[in-house]
C-alpha positions in Angstrom: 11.6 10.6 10.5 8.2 11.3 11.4 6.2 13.5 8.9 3.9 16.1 10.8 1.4 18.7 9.4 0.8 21.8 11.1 -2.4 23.4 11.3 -2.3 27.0 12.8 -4.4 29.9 13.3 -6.2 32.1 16.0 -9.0 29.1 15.7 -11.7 32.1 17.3 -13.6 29.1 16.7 -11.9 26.3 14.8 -14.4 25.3 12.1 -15.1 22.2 9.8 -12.8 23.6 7.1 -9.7 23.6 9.2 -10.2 19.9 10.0 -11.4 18.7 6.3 -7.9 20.5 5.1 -5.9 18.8 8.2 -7.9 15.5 7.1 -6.7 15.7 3.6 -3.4 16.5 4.4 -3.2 13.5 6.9 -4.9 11.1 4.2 -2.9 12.6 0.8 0.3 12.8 2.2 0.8 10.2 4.6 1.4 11.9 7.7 2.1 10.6 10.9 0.0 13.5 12.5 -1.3 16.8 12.7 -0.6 19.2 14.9 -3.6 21.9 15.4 -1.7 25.2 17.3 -3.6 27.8 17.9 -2.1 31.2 18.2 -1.0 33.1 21.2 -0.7 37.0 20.1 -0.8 36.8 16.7 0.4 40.2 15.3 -1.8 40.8 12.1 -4.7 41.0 14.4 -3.4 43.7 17.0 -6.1 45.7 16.0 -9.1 43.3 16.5 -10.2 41.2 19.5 -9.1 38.0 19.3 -11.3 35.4 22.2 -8.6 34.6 25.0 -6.2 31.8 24.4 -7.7 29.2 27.1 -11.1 29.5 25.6 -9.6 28.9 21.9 -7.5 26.0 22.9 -10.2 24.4 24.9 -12.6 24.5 21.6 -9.3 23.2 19.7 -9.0 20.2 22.2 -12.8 19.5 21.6 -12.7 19.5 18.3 -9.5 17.4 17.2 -10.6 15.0 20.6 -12.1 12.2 17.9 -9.8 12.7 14.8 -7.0 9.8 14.0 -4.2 11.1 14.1 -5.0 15.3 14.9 -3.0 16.7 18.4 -3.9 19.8 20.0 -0.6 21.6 20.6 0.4 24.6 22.8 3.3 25.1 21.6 2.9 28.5 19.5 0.2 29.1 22.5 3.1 29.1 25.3 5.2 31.7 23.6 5.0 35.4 24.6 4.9 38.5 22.4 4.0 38.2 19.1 4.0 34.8 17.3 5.3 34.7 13.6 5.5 31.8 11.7 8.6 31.7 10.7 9.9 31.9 14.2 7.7 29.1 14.9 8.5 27.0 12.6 12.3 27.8 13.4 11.6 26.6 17.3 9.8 23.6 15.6 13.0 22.3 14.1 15.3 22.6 16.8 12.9 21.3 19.6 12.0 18.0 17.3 14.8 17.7 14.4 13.5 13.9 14.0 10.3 15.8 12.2 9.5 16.9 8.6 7.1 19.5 9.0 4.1 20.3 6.7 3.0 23.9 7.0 -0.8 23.9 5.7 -2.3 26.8 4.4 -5.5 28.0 2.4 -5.5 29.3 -0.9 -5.2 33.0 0.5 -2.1 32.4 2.0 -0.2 31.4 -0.8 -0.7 34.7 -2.6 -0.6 36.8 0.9 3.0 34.6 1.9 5.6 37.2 0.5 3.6 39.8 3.0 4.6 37.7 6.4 7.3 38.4 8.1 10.6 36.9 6.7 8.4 35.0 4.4 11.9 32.7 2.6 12.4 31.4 6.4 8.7 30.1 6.6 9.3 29.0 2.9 12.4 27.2 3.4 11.7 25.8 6.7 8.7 23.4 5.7 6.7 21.6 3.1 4.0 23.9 2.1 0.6 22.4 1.5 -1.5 24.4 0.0 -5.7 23.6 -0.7 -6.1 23.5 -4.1 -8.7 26.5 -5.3 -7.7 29.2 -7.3 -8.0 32.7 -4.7 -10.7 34.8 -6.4 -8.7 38.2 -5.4 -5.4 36.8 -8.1 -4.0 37.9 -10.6 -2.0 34.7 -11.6 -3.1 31.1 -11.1 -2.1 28.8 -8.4 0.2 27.3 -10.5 1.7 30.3 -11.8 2.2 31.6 -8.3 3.9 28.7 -6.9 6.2 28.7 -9.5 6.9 32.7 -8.6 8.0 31.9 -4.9 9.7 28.6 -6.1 11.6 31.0 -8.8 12.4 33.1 -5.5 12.6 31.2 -2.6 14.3 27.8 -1.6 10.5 25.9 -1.2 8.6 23.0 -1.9 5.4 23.7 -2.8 2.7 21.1 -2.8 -1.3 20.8 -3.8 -3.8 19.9 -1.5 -6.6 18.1 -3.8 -9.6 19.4 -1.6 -11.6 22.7 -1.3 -11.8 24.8 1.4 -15.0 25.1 3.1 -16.6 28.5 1.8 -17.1 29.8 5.4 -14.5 31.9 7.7 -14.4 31.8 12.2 -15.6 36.0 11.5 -18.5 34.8 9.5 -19.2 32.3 12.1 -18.6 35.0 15.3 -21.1 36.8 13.5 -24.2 34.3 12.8 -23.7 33.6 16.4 -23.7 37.1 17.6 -27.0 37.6 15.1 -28.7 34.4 16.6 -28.2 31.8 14.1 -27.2 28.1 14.3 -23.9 27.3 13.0 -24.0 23.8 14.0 -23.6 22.3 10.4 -19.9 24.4 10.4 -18.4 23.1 13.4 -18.1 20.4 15.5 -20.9 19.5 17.4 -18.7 19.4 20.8 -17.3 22.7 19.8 -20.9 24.2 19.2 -22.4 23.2 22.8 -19.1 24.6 24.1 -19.7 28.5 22.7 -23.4 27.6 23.7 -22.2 26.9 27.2 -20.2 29.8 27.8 -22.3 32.2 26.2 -19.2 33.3 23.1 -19.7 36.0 20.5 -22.7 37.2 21.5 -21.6 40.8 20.8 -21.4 42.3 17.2 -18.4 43.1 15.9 -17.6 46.3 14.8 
């Protein structure tokens, strides 16, 4: 059976971080690949713009382009309506039941997981890798939180021995909306490309 991360997210742009936690992944855990799938609609974000789905996957496609083992995929991208992970993750399973998938997540999400909808399906549905910095906002550890969803849920929890890179895709929409360079936080392809096309040249509200 083939082991395969996946990397989602709205990726409004895809940055450094999300490749140096796919990287580690790919490296610690001896996956076969990683899948980065951006988002179609995804539904904690109704309320703010989110860049449209061709320009995000084409930044995606850039950015993976170079990377051993890392695959763009469209598959959360061709769904419509809403897109929850656990629903994802569910199609995952019965489209390729020869994979092991790796869900990987940042240190927010562990402690934000019970808030998702049907949050024991994405639990019990995948390996969860999780980067490995304590979330400022906690009131328990990492460790003590993994063992409160693994008291609660069927999971398997596991570290990812990297940190994430202090920087978010809204900080970055913003520098480049204010003028600034953002070129050491994201691919250099990926860069020219919301140079090129003029991106987030608007402030957000």
């Amino acid at each position: 059976m083939s082991k395969i991360g996946i990397m989602g997210g709205t990726f409004d742009p895809i940055h450094n971080g999300h490749l140096m936690l796919g990287d580690q992944a790919y490296r610690e855990y001896g996956l076969d690949q990683v899948w980065y799938m951006p988002s179609g609609t995804p539904p904690h974000k109704r309320n703010h713009y989110v860049t449209e789905s061709a320009i995000r996957l084409a930044m995606t496609k850039l950015a993976v382009k170079d990377h051993k083992g890392f695959i763009c995929s469209e598959f959360e991208m061709s769904r419509n309506g809403n897109t929850y992970t656990a629903q994802t993750l569910g199609l995952l399973k019965e489209e390729y039941p020869e994979h092991v998938f790796y869900f990987i997540i940042g240190a927010d999400s562990l402690y934000e997981i019970e808030g998702w909808y049907e949050p024991s399906r994405v639990l019990a549905q995948a390996v969860i890798l999780v980067a490995g910095r304590e979330y400022e906002n906690a009131d328990r550890s990492m460790d003590s939180q993994i063992a409160h969803l693994s008291s609660l849920y069927v999971s398997d929890i596991r570290i990812l021995h990297c940190k994430e890179m202090d920087i978010s895709s809204a900080q970055l929409r913003q520098m480049v909306a204010r003028g600034q360079s953002i070129e050491e936080f994201v691919p250099q392809k990926v860069a020219a490309y919301i140079q090129a096309h003029g991106l987030y040249q608007e402030t957000e509200a």
